[in-house]
N, C-alpha and C positions, 0 to 999 in steps of 0.2 A: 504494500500500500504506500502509494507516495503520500507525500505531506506537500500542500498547496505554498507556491512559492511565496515570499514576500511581497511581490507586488498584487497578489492577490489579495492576501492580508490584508494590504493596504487600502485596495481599493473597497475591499467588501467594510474595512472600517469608516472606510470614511463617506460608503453610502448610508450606512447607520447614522452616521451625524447628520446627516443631510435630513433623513426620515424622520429622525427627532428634531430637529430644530423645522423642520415643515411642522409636524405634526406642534409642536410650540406655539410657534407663531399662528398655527388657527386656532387654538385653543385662547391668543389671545388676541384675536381678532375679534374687535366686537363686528356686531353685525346693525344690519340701516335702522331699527327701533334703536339699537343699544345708544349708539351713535345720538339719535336725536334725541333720548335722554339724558343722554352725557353731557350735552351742547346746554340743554334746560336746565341741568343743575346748576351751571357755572356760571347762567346770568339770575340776576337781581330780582328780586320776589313784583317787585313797582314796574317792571318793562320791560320787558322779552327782547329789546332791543338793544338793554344796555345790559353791560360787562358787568358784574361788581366787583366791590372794590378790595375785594378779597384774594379774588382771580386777576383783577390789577399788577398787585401788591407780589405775589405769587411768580408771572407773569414777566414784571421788573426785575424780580432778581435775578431772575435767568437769564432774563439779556442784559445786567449788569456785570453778572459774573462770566459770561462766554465775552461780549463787547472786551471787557479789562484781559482777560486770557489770549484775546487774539491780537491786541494793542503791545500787551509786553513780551509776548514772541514774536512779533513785527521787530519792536525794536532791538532784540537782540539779536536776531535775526540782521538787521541795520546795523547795528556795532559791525558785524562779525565781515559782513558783505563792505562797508565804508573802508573800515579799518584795512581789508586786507587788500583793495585797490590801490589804497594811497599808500601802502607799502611798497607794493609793485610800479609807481612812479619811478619811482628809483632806485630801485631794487627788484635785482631781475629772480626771475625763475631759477637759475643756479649760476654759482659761481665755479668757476676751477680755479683752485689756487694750489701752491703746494707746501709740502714740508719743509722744515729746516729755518737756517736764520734769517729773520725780514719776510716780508710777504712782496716776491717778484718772482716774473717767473720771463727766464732769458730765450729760452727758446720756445717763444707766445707763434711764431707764424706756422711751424708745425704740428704743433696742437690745436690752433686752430681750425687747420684743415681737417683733421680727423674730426674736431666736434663739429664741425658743418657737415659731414657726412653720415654723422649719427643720426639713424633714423626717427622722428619725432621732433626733431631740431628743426625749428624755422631763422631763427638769426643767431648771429652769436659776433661777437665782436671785442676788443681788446679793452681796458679802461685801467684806472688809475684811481688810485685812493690812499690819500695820507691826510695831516691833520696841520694846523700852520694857526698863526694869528694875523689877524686881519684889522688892521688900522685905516681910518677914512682921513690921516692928518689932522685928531684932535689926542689928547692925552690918552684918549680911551681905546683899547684893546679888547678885540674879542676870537675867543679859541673858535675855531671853525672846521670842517670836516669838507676837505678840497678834491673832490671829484674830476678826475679827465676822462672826458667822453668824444665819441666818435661823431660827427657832423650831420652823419648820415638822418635824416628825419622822414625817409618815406617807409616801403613795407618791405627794408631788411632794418628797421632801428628794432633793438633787442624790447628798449621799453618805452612808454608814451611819457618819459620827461620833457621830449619838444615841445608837446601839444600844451604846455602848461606854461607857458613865456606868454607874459603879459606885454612887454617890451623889448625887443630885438628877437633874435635866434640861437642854434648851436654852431653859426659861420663864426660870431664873435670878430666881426668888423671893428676895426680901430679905426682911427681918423688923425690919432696922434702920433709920432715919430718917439717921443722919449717913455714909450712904455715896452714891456717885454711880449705885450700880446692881450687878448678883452677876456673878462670875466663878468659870469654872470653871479646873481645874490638873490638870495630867498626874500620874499618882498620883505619878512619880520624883520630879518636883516641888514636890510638897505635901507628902512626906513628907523631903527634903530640908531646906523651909524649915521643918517644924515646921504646915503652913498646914492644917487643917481646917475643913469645915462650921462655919459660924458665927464662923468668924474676920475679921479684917479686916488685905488687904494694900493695899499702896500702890505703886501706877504710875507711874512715873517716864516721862512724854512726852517721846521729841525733838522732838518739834513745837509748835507755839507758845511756844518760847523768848523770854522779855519780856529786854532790856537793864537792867540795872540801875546808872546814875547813881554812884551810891555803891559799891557792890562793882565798879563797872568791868568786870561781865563779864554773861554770857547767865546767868538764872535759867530752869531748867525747870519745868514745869508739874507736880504732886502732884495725882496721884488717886485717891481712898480707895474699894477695894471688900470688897466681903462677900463670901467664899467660899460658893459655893451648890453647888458640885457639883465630883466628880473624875471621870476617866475614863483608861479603862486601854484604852490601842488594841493592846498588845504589840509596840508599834514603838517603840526607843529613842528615838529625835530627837523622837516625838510629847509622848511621856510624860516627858522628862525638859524639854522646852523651848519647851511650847506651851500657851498659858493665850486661854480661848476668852472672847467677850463679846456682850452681845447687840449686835447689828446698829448703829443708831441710837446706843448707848454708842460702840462703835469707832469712827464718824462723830467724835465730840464729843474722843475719846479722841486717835484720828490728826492732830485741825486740818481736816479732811474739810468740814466743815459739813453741807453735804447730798449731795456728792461722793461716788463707793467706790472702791476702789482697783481692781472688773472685774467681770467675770459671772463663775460656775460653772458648767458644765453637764455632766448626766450624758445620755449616749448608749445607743441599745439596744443597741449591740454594741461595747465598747470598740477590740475590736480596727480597727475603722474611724473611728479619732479625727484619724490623721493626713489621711485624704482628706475626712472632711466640714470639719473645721477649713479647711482651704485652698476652700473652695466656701463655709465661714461668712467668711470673709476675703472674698473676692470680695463678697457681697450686701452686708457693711456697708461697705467701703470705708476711704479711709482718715480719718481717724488709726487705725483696729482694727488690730489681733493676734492672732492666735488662739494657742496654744502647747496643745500634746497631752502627754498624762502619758507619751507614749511617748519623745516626744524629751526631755523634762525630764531622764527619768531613761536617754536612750539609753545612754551607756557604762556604766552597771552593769550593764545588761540583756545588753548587747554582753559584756563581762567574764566573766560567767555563762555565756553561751554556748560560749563560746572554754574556758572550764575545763570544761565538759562536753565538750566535745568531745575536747580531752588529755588528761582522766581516762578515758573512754572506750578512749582507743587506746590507754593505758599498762594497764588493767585485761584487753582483749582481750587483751595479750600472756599473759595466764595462761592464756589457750585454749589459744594457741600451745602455749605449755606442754605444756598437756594433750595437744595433739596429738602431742608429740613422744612422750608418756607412753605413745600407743596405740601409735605408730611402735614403739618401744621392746618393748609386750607382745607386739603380732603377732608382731615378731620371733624374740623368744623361744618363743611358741608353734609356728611354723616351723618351729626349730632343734628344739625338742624332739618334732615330729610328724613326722620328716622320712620313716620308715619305712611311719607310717600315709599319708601322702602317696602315695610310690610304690610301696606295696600297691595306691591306691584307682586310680594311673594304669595300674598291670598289668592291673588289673580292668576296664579299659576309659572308666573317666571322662575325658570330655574336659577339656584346660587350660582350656577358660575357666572351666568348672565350679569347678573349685581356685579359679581366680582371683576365684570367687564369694562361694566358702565363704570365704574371710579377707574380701572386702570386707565381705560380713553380718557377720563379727564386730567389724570394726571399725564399721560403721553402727550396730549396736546398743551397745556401748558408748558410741557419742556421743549415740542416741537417749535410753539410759538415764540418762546425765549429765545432757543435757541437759533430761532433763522433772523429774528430780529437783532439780536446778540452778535452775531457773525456778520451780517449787514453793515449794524452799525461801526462794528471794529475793522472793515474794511477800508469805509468811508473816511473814519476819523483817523485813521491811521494814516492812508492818502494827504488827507487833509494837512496833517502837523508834518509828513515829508516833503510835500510840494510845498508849502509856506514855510517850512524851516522855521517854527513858531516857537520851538524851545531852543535856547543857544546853551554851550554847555562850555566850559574851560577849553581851550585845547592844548593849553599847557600839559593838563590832567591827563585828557582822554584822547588826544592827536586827535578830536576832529572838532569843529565847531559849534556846532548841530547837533539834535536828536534823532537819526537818521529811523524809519519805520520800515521794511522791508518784511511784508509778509506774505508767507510761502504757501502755496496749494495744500502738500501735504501738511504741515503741521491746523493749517483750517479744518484737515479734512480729521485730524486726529483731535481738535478740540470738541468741532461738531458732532465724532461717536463719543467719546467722555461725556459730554451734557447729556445727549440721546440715552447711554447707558445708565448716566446714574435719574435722570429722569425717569428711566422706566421702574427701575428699583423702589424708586418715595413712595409711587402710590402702593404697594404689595401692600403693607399693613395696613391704611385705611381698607383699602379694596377687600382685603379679609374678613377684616373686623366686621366690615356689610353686610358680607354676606353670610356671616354667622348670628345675623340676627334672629329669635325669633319671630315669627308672625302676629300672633297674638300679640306680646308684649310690646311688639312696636306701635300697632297699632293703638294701642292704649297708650302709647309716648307721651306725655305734654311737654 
């Protein structure tokens, strides 16, 4: 005798859920009387056409507490979506850097060509990054994080820091003879040091420090540029501390010579940076490194997710709420129907029937909360995105704004939680109905 495979097993189990949860769902299906006494119970003894104020009340809370559930995964949702663009301003999809002392890597044009070759790779290009102070010609100094990037601004640029220049470009046009070449400045920063188009700052290198004899100490190196352009990425740390240079300047700028400090590359699908990186590892070998914007910035990303997710469960508790809210109505609708109750049982209605008519009213209640609920947190969540209506630090939070960005799925996962736990509230009114007796209802006052 054989024994029936697993996937039979499987299927024969999970035609059984199917049977029962049919057979469920008709059992709690009311039917077109149940329905229109369920409708009658939930309005007002004075006017068949109005609500009362109990099923209001009831009603509100559900779409106060779906509305607020879908507003605060909107915006964490918005953190997590804002945050991680304005990262990628300036920061690409992976870097290769390598091992060993200083971060430069000497032979950048044959590595190159292999990571252009790597499949999934759409641009990748050389760059430059060291740190210097930046003086506008008043007493005041400020530490800066000096970027050389490549000029290129159409669809081989690794990342969309072009598109973010309020005034000039990545040409870095000069007009002046006694400078070393143009640099651009984060708007916080330009407007900090007083530094505009057409001005002239001075870079202070730690690199190529000369001894100096006479003063007995390290003299740094002085480099005069022309401001040619600003640029506003809406990311604090961009714009208040990060002054851009052409490519071949930052070379001369760093001590680099013909050196860069790695490659940039942008991929077709960010979210795949962690597994191609470690396969770009593997082809070049070592001294490489590859690092992903994913792990750069892993615990913020982690942090975000962890508060969405307590914000979450602390906000679901308003459903809760609400449920108790329906618990609460039915109740009292019960207490106050209890004569029409054991008229409808003398009249021959069966108990599950009763037990019908209060679930339908508890189901709609939370259907009605709930589409209202979900509506309105769509809307309003729209609303404070496209007005930008709350402003926030961006010192704090690198962004300025309360961004709202809310997703299909997590709608779709708010709108079964209220449905679920809406069906739940009314079970024990619903019971309680219909474990009336007849007689003594009737004699209710």
């Amino acid at each position: 005798m054989t024994l029936p495979s697993p996937a039979v097993w499987l299927a024969t189990g999970a035609g059984a859920v199917l049977l029962l949860a049919v057979r469920f769902a008709r059992e709690l299906w009311p039917s077109r009387l149940e329905r229109q006494i369920a409708l009658r119970y939930l309005r007002s003894h004075r006017s068949s056409r109005l609500v009362s104020l109990i099923t209001l009340i009831a009603v509100g809370g559900v779409t106060v507490g779906v509305m607020a559930l879908v507003v605060v995964l909107g915006v964490m949702n918005g953190l997590q979506s804002d945050l991680r663009d304005k990262i990628l301003v300036a920061n690409p999809h992976l870097r290769v850097l390598t091992y060993g002392e200083g971060l430069r890597v000497d032979d950048w044009r044959r590595a190159l060509e292999q990571v252009r070759r790597m499949p999934g790779v759409v641009a990748a290009a050389p760059f430059v990054m060291t740190q210097g102070l930046l003086s506008a010609g008043h007493d005041y100094a400020e530490g800066v994080v000096v970027l050389g990037v490549e000029p290129d601004t159409g669809t081989r640029a690794v990342t969309t820091f072009a598109r973010h220049f309020v005034k000039g470009d990545l040409r870095f046009r000069t007009r002046r003879a006694d400078v070393e070449g143009g640099v651009a400045l984060g708007t916080r920063l330009a407007s900090k040091l007083s530094a505009y188009p057409g001005g002239v700052v001075t870079l202070v290198s730690p690199a190529g420090a000369r001894f100096n004899p006479s003063l007995g100490a390290f003299v740094p190196q002085f480099h005069r540029y022309e401001v040619t352009g600003i640029f506003d990425t809406g990311m604090y740390e961009y714009d208040n501390n990060y002054v851009a240079l052409r490519r071949p300047v930052a070379q001369r700028f760093a001590g680099l010579d013909t050196a860069v400090t790695g490659i940039e590359v942008r991929l077709a699908d960010p979210w795949n940076a962690a597994a191609l990186g470690q396969q770009l590892e593997l082809q070049l070998g070592y001294p490489y490194r590859v690092l992903d914007w994913q792990s750069q910035n892993a615990s913020l990303f982690s942090a975000l997710k962890l508060e969405k997710l307590a914000m979450a469960l602390v906000v679901f508790l308003i459903c809760v709420v609400a449920a108790f809210n329906v618990v609460g109505t039915l109740t009292m609708v019960v207490r106050d129907k209890t004569r029409e109750i054991g008229i409808l049982l003398a009249m021959g209605l069966e108990r599950a029937s009763i037990r019908r008519i209060f679930l339908a009213q508890g189901i709609l209640i939370g259907v009605v909360g709930t589409s209202l609920g979900a509506v309105l947190g769509f809307v309003l969540g729209g609303m404070v995105n496209r007005g930008q209506w709350i402003h926030i630090d961006p010192s704090i939070y690198f962004i300025d704004h309360l961004p709202v960005h809310t997703q299909p799925v997590d709608a779709i996962l708010v709108i079964a939680a209220s449905l679920f736990v809406a069906t739940l509230a009314p079970l024990y009114p619903a019971i309680q109905a219909a474990r009336l007796d007849p007689v003594t209802a009737i004699r209710y006052e």
